[in-house]
The first five atom37 places (N, CA, C, CB, O) and aatype in JSON, in Angstrom:
{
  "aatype": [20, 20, 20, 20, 20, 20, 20, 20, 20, 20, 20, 20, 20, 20, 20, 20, 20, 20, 20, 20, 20, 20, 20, 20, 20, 20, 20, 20, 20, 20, 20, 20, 20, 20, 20, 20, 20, 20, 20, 20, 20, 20, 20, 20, 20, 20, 20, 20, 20, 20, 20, 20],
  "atom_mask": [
    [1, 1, 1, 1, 1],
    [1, 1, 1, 1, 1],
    [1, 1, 1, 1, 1],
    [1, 1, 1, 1, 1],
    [1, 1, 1, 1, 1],
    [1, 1, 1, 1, 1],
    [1, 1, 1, 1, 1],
    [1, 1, 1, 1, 1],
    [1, 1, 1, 1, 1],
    [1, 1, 1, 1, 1],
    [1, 1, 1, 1, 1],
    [1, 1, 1, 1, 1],
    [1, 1, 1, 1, 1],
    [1, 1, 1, 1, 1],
    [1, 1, 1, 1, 1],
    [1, 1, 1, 1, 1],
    [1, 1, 1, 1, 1],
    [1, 1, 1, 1, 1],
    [1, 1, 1, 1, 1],
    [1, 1, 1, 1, 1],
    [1, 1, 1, 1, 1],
    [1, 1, 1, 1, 1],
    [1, 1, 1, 1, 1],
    [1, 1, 1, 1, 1],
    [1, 1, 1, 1, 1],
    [1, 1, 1, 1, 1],
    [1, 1, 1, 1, 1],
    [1, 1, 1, 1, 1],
    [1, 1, 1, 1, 1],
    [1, 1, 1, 1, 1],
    [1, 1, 1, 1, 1],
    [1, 1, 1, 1, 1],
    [1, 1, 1, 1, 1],
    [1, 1, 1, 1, 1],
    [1, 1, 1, 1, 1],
    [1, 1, 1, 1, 1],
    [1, 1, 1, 1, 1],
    [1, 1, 1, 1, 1],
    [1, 1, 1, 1, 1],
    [1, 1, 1, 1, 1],
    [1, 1, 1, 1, 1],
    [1, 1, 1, 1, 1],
    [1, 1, 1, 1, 1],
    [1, 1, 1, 1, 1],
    [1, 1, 1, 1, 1],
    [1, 1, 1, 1, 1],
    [1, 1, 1, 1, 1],
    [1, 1, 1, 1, 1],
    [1, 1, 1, 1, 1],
    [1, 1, 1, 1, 1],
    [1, 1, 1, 1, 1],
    [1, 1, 1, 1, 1]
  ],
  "atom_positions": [
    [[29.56, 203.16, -44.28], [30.39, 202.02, -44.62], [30.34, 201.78, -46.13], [29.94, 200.77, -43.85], [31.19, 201.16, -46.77]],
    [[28.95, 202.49, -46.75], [28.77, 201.73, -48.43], [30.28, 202.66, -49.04], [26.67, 202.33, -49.61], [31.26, 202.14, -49.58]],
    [[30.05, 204.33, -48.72], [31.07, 205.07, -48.83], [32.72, 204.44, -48.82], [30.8, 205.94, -47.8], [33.43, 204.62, -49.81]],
    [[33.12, 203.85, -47.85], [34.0, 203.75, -48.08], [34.49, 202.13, -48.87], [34.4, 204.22, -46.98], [35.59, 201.76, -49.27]],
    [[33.12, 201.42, -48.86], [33.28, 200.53, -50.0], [33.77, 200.87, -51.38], [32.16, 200.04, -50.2], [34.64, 200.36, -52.1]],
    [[32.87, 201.98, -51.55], [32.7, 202.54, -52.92], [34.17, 203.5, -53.19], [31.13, 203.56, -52.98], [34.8, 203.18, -54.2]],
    [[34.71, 204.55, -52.39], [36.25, 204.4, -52.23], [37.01, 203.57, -52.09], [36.65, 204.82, -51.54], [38.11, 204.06, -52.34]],
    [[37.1, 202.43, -51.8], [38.19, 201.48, -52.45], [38.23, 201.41, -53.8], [38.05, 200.14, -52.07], [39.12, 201.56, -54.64]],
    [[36.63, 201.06, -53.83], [36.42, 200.44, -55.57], [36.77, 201.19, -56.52], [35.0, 200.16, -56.08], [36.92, 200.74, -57.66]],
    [[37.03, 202.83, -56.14], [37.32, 203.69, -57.64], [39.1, 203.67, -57.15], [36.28, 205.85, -57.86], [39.85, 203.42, -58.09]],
    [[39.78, 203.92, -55.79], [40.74, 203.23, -55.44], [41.57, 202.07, -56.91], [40.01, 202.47, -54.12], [42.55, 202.09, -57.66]],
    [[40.39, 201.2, -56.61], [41.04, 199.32, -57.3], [41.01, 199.98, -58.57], [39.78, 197.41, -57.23], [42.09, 199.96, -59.16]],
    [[40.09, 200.54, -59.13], [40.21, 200.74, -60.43], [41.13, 202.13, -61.01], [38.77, 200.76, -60.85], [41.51, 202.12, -62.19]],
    [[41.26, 202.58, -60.67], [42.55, 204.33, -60.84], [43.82, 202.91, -60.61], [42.49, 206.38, -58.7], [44.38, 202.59, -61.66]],
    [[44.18, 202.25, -59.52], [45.36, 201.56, -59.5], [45.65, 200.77, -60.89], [45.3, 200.64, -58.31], [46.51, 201.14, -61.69]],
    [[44.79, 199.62, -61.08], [44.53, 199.35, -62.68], [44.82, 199.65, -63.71], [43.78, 199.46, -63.03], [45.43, 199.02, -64.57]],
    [[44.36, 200.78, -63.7], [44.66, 201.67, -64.79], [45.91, 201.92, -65.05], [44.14, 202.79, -64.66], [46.58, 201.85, -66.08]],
    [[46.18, 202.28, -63.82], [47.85, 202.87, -64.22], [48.84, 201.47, -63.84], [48.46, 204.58, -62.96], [49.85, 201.66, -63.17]],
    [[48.61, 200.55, -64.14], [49.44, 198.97, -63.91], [49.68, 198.64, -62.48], [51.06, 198.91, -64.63], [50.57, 197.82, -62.24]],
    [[48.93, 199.24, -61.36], [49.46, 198.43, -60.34], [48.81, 197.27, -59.7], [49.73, 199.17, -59.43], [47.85, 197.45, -58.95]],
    [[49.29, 196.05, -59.97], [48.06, 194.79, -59.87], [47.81, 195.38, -58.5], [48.54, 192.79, -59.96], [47.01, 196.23, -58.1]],
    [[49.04, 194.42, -57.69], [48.8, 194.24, -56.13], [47.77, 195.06, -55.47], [50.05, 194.53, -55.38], [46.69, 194.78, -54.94]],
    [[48.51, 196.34, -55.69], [47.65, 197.37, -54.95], [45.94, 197.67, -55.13], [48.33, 198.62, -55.31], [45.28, 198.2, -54.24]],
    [[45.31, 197.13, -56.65], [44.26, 197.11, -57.22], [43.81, 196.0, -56.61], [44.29, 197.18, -58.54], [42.6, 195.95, -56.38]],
    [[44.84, 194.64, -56.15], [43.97, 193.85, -56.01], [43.4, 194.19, -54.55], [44.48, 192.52, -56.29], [42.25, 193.95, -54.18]],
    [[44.23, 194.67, -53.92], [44.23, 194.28, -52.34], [43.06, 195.48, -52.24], [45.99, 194.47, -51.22], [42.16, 195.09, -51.5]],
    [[42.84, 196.61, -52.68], [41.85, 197.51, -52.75], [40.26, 196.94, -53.51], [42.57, 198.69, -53.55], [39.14, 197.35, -53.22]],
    [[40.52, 196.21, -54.22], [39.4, 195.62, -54.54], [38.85, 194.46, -53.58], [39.6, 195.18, -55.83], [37.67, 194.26, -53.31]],
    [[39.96, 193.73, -53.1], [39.06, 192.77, -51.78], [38.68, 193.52, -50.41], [40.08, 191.4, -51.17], [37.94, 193.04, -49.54]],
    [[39.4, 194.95, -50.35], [38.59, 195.47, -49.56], [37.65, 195.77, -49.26], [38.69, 195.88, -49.41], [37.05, 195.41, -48.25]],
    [[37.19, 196.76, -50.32], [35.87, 196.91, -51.17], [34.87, 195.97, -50.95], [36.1, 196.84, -52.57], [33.85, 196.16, -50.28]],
    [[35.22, 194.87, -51.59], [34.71, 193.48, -51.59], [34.12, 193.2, -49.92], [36.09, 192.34, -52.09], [32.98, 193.39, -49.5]],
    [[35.15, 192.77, -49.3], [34.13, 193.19, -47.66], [33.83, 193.9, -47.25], [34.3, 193.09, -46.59], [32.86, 193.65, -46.53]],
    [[34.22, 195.23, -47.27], [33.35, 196.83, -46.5], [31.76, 196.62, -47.08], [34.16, 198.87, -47.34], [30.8, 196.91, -46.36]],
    [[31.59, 196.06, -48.51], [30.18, 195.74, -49.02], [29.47, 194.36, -48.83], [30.21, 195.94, -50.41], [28.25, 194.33, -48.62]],
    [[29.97, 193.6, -48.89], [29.45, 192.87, -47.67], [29.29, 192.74, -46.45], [29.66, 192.26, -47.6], [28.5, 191.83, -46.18]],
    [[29.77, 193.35, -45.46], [29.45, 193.79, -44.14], [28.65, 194.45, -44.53], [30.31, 194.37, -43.27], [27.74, 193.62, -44.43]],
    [[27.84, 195.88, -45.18], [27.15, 197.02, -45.05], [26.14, 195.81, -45.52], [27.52, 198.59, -45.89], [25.27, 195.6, -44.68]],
    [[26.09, 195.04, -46.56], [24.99, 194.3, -46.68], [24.3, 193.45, -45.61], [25.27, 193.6, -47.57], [23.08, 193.53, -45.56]],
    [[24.94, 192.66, -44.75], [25.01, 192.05, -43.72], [24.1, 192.98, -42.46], [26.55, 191.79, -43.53], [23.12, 192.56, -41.84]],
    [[24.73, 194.31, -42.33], [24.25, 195.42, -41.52], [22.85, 195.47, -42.18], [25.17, 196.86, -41.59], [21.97, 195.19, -41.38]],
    [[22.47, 195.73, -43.26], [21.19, 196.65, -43.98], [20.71, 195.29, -43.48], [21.02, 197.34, -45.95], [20.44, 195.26, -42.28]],
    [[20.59, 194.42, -44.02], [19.57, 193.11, -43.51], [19.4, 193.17, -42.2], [20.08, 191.61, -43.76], [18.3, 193.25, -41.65]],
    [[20.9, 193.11, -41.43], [19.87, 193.12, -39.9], [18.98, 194.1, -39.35], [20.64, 193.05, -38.74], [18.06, 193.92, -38.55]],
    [[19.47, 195.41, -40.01], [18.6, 196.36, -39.52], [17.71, 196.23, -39.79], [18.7, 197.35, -39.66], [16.89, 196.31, -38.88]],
    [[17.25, 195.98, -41.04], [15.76, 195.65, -41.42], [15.16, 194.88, -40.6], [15.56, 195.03, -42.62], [14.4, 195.17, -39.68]],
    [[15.62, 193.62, -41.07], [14.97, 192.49, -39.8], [14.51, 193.2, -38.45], [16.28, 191.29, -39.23], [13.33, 193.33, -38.1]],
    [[15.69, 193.67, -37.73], [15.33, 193.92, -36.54], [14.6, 195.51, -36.53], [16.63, 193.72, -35.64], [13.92, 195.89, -35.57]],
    [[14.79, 196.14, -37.45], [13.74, 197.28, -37.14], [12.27, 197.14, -36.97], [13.81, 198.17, -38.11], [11.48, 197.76, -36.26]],
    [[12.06, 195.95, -37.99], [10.84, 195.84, -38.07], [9.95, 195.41, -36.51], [10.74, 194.86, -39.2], [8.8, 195.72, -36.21]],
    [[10.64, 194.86, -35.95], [10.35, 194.19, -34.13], [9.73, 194.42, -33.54], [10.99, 194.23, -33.14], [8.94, 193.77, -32.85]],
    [[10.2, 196.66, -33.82], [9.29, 197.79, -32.88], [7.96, 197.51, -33.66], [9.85, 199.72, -32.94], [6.93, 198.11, -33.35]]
  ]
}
């Protein structure tokens, strides 16, 4: 999931570059949650790995 966070994010920024807001933006709030979910995930796993 960090993966395809991290593909949006070079995504948002290549769009940028070459002037396309929208599309940069909407690729960057993707980004934006695919990495917060994976964060969300890594904590619970932790938490709950630790259990065993």
């Amino acid at each position: 999931m960090l993966y395809y966070a991290v593909v949006f994010f070079i995504i948002a920024i290549i769009a940028a570059i070459f002037g396309f807001g929208g599309i940069a933006a909407g690729a960057a709030g993707i980004a934006k949650i695919l990495f917060f979910v994976f964060a969300v995930l890594f904590i619970a796993s932790l938490f709950f790995g630790r259990r065993r």
